[in-house]
ZAMARGU-4260 file (C-alpha; in steps of 0.2 Angstrom, whole numbers, plus 5000, padded with zeros to 4 digits):
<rodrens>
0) 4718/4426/4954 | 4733/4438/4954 | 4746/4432/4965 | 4757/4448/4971 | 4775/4446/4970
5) 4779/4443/4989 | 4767/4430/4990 | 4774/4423/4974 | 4791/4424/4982 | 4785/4415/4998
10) 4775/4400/4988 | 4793/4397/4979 | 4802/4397/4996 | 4788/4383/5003 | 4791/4372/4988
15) 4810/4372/4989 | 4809/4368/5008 | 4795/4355/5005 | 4805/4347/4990 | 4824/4348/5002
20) 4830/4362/4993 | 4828/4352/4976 | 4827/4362/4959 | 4820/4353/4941 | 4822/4365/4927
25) 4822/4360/4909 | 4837/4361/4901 | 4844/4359/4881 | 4846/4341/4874 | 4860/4335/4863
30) 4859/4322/4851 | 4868/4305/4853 | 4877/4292/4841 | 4886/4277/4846 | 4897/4277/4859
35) 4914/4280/4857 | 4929/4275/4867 | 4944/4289/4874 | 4959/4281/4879 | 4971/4290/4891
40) 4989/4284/4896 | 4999/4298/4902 | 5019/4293/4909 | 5025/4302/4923 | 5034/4319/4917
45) 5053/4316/4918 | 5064/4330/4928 | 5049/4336/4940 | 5046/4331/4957 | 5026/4337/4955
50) 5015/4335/4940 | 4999/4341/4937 | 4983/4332/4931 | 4968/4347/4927 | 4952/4339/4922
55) 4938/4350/4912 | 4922/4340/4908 | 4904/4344/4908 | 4889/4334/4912 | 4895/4317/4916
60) 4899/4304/4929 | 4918/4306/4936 | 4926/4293/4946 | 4945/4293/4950 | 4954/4279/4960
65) 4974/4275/4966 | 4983/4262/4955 | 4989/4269/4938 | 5006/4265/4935 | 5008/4280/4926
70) 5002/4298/4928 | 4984/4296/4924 | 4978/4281/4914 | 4958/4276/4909 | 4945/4282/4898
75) 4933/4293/4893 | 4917/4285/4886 | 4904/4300/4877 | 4889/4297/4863 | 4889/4315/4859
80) 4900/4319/4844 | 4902/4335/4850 | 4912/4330/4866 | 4926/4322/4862 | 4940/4324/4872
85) 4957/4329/4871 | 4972/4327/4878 | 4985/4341/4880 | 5001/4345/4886 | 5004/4358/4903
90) 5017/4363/4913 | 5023/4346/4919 | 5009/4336/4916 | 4992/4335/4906 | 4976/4343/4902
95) 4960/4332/4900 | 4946/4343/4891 | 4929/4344/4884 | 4921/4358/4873 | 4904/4361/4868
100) 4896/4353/4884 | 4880/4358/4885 | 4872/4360/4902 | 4859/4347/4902 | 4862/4340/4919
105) 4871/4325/4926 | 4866/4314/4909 | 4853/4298/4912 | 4859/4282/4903 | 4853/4289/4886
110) 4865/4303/4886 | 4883/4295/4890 | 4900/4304/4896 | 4907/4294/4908 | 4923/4297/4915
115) 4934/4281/4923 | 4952/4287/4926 | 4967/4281/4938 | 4980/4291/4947 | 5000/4287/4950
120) 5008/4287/4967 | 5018/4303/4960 | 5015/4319/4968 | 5000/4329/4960 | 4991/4345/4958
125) 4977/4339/4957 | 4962/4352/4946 | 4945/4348/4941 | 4933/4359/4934 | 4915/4352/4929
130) 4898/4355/4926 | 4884/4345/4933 | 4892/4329/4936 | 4890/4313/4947 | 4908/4311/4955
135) 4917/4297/4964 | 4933/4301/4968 | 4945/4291/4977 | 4961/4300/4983 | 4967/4287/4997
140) 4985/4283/5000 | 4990/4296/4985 | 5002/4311/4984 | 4992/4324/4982 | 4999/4341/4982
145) 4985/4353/4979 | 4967/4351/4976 | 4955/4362/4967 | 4937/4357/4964 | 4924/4368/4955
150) 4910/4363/4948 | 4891/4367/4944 | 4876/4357/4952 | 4883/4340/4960 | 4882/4327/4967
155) 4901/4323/4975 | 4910/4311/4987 | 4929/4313/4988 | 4935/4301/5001 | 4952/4301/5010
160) 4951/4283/5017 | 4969/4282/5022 | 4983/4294/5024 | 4988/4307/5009 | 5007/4301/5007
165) 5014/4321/5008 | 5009/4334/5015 | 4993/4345/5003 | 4996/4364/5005 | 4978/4369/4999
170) 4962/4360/4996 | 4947/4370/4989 | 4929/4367/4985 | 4917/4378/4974 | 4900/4371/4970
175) 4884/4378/4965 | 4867/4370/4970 | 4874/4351/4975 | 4876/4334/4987 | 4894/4334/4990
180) 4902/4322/5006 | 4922/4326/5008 | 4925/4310/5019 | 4940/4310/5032 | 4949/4325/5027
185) 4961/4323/5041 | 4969/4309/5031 | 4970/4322/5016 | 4986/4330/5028 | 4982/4348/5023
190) 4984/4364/5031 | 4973/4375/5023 | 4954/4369/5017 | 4942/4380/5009 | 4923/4375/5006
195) 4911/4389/4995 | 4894/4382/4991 | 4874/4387/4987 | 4859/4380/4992 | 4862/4361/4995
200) 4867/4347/5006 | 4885/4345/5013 | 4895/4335/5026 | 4914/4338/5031 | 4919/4324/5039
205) 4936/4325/5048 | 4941/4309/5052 | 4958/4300/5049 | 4974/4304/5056 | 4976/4322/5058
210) 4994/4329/5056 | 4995/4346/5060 | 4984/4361/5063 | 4971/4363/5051 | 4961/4379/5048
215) 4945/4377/5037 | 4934/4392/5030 | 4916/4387/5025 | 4906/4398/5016 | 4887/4394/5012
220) 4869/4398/5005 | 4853/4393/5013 | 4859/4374/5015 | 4859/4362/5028 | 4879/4357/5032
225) 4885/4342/5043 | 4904/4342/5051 | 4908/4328/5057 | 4925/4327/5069 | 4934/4313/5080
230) 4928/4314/5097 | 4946/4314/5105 | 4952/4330/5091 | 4954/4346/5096 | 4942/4357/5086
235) 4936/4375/5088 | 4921/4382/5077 | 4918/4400/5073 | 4900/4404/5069 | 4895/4421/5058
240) 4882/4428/5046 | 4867/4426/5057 | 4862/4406/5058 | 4855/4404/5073 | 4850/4383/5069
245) 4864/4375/5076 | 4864/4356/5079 | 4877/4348/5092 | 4878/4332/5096 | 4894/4324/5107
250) 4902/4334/5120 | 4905/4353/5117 | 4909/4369/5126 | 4897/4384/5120 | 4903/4404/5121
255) 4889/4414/5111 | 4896/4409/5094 | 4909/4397/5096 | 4911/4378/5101 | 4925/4368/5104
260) 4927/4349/5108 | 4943/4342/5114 | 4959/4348/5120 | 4977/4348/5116 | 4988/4350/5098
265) 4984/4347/5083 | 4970/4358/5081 | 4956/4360/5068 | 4950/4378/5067 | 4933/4378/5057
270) 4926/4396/5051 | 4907/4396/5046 | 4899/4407/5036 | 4881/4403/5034 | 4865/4416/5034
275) 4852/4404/5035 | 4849/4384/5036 | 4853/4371/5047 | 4871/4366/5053 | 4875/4350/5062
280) 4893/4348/5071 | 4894/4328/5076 | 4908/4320/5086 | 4913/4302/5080
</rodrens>
């Protein structure tokens, strides 16, 4: 039987909703060899008061903790000849890379890259760039300055479990297809957060001790996003680009497009974007 193309089109569309938007695709192997051990230790850059810390890995597992007494210290453990790091000099501070990573998806435990690495209490510009990675990253209690994030199909949690120690001019988020949870962002003490992302599954959550007036800009594909915000916060939220599947749960005030919970300074100012799939907005 022929299948026409739109009917073909609408078949595809059922499956990815029936699967919760998951996608299995064959991808290239690598071949693997024993595995080996990267050792980082990094001091803090003398005559700065900021470093910077970029990270650029490929398929793997990332976890990032407090508690180095230097800059960054851990290691880096990989069976693929091919992706052994290195460790290079930048602007006040370090770059921690991997070529030739092939995209074969976050790796099972026959294909190991497994990144363990530790941050100082110094003041970092934090960057990290990877493919499709399981991530655990823990920035509580640090000094984070900036935050960048980009990476390919994920599955993410960056937590803020207690308050970033100055204040973060910019955090932004760029993922492809993923699971991502940025857990209480109000604790990350940041003006300015930006969240970019494709078909998936997300939660904001904005718990913690909020410091100033936040305004966040979320930008996503047919996905089904969750914000979470304290229940005594101020918050307003902006809807566009059509999505008509709105969640709320808690106490909120409803103008055409906009809901807003709570009163009073500071505020959280959050801007969606979305065309299609299902938001959730959650007081906690």
């Amino acid at each position: 039987m022929k299948i026409r193309p739109i009917h073909a089109l609408c078949i595809t569309l059922a499956a990815l909703i029936l699967l919760g938007c998951s996608l299995t695709v064959n991808v290239p192997t690598v071949d693997t060899t024993v595995t080996r051990v990267f050792e980082i230790s990094e001091p803090i850059p003398a005559n700065t008061n900021m470093s910077n810390v970029e990270i650029e890995m490929g398929a793997g597992r990332l976890a990032i903790t407090p508690g180095a007494e230097n800059l960054v210290e851990g290691t880096v453990n990989y069976n693929v000849t091919e992706w052994t790091p290195s460790l290079s000099q930048i602007s006040n501070g370090v770059l921690i890379s991997q070529e030739h990573t092939a995209n074969v998806g976050i790796p099972d435990d026959t294909v190991i890259n497994d990144w363990d690495l530790k941050l100082g209490q110094t003041p970092i510009d934090l960057k990290i760039s990877a493919g499709a990675y399981e991530g655990t990253i823990d920035l509580s209690g640090l000094s984070i300055t900036n935050l960048e994030v980009n990476d390919g199909a994920s599955k993410a949690s960056i937590r803020f479990d207690s308050l970033n120690s100055v204040q973060m001019q910019r955090l932004t988020y760029s993922t492809g297809a993923s699971q991502v949870e940025l857990i209480g962002l109000a604790n990350a003490n940041v003006s300015d957060v930006t969240f970019d992302s494709g078909a998936g599954s997300y939660t904001l959550d904005f718990t913690g001790e909020l410091q100033q007036d936040m305004d966040v800009h979320i930008a996503s594909g047919m996905s089904d996003t969750r914000i979470v915000v304290p229940e005594n916060t101020h918050v307003i939220v902006e809807i566009t680009g059509g999505l008509s599947n709105v969640n709320p749960s808690g106490t909120w005030t409803i103008n055409g497009s906009t809901y807003t919970a709570g009163s009073g300074s500071p505020v959280i100012h959050i801007y969606v974007e979305m065309a299609m799939g299902n938001l959730t907005l959650e007081q906690k």
